[in-house]
C-alpha positions as CSV (number, residue, x, y, z in Angstrom):
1,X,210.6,73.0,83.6
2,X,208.0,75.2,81.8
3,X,207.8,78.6,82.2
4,X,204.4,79.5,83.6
5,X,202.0,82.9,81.7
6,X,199.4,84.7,83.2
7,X,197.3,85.8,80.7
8,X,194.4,88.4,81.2
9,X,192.3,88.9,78.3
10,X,188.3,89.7,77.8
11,X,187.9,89.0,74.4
12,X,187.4,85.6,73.8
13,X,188.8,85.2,70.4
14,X,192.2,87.0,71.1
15,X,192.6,84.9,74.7
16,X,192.0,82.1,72.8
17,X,194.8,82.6,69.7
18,X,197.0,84.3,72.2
19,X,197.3,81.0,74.8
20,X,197.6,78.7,71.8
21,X,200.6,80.2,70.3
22,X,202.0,80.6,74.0
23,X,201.1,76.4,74.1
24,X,202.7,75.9,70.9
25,X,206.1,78.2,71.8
26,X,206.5,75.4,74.5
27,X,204.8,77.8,78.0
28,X,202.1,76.9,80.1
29,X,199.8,79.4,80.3
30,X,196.9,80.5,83.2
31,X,194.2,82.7,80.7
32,X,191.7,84.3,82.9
33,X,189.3,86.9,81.3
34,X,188.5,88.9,84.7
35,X,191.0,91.3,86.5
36,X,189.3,89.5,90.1
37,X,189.9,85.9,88.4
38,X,193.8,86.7,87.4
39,X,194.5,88.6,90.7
40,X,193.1,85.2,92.2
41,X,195.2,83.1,90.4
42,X,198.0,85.4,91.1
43,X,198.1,84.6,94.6
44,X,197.4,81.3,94.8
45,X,200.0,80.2,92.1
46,X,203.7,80.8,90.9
47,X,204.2,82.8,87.4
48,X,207.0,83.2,85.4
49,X,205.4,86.5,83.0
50,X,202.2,88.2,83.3
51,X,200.2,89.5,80.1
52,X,197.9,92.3,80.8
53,X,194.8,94.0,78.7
54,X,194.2,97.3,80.1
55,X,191.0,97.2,79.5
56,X,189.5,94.6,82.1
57,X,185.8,93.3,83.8
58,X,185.8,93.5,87.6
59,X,189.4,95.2,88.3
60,X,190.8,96.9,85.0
61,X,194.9,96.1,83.9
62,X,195.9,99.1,86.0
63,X,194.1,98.1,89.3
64,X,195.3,94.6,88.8
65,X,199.3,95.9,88.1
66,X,199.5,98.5,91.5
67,X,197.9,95.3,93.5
68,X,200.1,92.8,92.4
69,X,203.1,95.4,92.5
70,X,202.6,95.5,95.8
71,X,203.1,92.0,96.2
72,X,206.1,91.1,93.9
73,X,208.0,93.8,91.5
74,X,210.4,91.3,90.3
75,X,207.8,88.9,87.6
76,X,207.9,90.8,84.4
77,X,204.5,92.3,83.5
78,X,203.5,92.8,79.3
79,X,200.3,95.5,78.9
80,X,198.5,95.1,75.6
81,X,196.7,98.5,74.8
82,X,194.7,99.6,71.9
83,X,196.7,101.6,69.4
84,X,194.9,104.8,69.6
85,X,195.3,105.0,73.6
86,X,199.1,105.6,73.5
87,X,198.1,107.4,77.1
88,X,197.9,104.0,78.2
89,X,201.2,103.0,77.6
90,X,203.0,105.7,79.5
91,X,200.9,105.3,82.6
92,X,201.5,101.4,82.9
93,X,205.0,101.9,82.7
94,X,204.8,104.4,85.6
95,X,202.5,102.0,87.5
96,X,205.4,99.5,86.8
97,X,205.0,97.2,83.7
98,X,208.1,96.4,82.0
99,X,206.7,96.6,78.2
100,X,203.4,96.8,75.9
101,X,202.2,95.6,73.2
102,X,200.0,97.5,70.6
103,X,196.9,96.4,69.5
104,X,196.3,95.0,66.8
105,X,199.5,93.2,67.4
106,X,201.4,90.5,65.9
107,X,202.1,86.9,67.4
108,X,205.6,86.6,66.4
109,X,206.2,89.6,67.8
110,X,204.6,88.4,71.3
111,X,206.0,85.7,71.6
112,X,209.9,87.3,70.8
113,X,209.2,89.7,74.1
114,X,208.0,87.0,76.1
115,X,211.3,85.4,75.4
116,X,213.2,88.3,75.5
117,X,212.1,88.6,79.6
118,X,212.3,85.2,80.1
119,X,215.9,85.3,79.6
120,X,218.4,86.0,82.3
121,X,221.7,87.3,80.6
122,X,224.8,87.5,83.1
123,X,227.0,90.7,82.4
124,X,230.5,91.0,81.8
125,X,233.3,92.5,84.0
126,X,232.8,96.2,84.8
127,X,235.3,99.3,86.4
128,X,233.1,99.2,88.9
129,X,233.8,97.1,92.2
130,X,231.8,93.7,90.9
131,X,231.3,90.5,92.3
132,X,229.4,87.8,90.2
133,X,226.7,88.7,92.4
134,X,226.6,92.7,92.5
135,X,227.9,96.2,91.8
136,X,229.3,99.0,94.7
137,X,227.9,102.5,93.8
138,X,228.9,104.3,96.7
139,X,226.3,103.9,99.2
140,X,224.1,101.4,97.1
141,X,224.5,97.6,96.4
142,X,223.1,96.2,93.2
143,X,223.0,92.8,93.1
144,X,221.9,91.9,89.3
145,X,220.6,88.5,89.8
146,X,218.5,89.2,92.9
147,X,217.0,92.6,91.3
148,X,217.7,94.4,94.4
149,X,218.9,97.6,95.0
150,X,220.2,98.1,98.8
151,X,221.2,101.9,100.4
152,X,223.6,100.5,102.7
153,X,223.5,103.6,105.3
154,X,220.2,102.8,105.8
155,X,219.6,99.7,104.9
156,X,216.8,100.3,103.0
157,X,216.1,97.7,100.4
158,X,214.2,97.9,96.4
159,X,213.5,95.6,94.7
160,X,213.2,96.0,91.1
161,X,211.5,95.0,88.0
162,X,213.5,93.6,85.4
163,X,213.6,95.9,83.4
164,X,214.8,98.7,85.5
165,X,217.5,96.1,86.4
166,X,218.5,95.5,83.3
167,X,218.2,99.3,82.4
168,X,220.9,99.6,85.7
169,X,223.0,96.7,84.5
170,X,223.5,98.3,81.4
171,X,224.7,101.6,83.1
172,X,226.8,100.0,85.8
173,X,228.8,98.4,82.8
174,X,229.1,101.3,81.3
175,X,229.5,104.0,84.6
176,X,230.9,107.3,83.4
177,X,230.5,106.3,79.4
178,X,228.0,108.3,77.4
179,X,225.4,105.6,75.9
180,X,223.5,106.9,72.8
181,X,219.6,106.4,73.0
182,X,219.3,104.0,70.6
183,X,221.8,102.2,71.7
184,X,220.4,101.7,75.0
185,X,216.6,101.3,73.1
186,X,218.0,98.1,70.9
187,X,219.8,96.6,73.8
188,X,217.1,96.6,76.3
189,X,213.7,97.1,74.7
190,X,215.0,95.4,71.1
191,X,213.6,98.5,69.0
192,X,214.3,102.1,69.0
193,X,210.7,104.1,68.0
194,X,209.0,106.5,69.3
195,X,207.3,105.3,71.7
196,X,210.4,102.7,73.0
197,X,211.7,106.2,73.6
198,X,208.8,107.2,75.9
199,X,209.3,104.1,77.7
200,X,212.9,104.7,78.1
201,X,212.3,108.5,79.8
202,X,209.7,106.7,82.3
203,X,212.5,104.2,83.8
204,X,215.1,106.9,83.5
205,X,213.4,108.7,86.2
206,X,212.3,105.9,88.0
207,X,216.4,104.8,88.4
208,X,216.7,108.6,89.4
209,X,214.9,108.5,92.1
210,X,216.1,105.1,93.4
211,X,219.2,106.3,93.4
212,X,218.2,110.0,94.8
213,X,220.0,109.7,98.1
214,X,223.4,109.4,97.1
215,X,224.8,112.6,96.1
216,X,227.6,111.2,94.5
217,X,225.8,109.6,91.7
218,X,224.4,111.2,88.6
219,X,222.3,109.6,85.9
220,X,222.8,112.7,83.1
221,X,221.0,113.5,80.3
222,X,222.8,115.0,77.3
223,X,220.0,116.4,75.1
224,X,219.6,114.4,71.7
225,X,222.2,112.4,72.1
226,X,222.3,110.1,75.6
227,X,222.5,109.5,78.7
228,X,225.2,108.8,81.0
229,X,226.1,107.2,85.0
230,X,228.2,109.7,86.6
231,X,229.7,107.5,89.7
């Protein structure tokens, strides 16, 4: 079955280009140039990936990520911001996007991140407690394939986007183990620059304060170097 794109885009000549290479990379895609229109769509259909331009008639890309992160956190969500407003790109990841994409952009380079969160890699065997379905940290349950993130004490349930469970994944694996920066930049974000690394420091404290009531667990920063899971 085809994978189904939201696309949100004003400008007509971009939405246009942009939905015929996502036609011709084998997706179907919804291209709305409204924030109301998308957030309309949104609700009334089943998407796979959502592409977002911040800048938006009606509800702007920010308005239109809180409202329909209110409704579902796990459907990845791709801002495209202008080059010169790199403020954007941190305050859409704190808002909950997964990724951006800088304009002027290019297509190949679209299309690779679309497929990069369209695929659902399974992890290998950990030294954590693991099931097929999920890891044991403590007083949390992760299960991986169900992005959710449970406090069993209380009960209380997160789910998460896929790129913080991903970003988790990757640390259960490696619990205790000091992972390099760029390591942890080319394995979930497929770059390492400068503003990869931004990105990276917004969903480090985002997993931080998912996993704040745990006193057991640590997610440490060694300066210049890394970050590790203390467990």
């Amino acid at each position: 079955m085809q994978k189904r794109i939201l696309l949100v885009e004003d400008d007509t000549t971009l939405g246009f280009i942009v939905e015929e290479h996502l036609v011709l990379a084998g997706y179907q895609v919804c291209w709305c140039q409204t924030g109301d229109m998308a957030l309309s769509h949104f609700e009334a259909e089943n998407f796979d990936l959502c592409i977002f331009d911040v800048m938006l008639p009606k509800i702007d890309g920010f308005e239109l990520l809180t409202t329909i992160r209110k409704q579902n956190t796990h459907v990845p969500i791709l801002f495209l911001t202008a080059k010169a407003l790199s403020q954007d790109k941190i305050k859409g990841l704190k808002l909950g996007a997964d990724d951006y994409i800088t304009k002027p952009f290019s297509l190949e380079e679209l299309i690779l991140k679309v497929e990069i969160f369209l695929k659902r890699t399974r992890l290998p065997d950990t030294p954590l407690q693991m099931t097929a379905q999920y890891f044991i940290l403590h007083s949390y349950r992760f299960e991986v394939d169900n992005l959710l993130l449970i406090h069993l004490p209380t009960q209380q349930r997160r789910s998460l986007t896929l790129r913080e469970g991903n970003l988790l994944a990757l640390f259960c694996k490696n619990a205790n183990q000091l992972l390099k920066r760029e390591a942890i930049l080319v394995a979930i974000w497929g770059e390492d620059d400068y503003f990869a690394g931004r990105s990276l420091d917004v969903f480090i404290s985002r997993l931080r304060k998912y996993l704040s009531q745990e006193s057991l667990i640590r997610l440490e920063n060694v300066p210049r170097v890394g970050f590790r899971l203390v467990v």
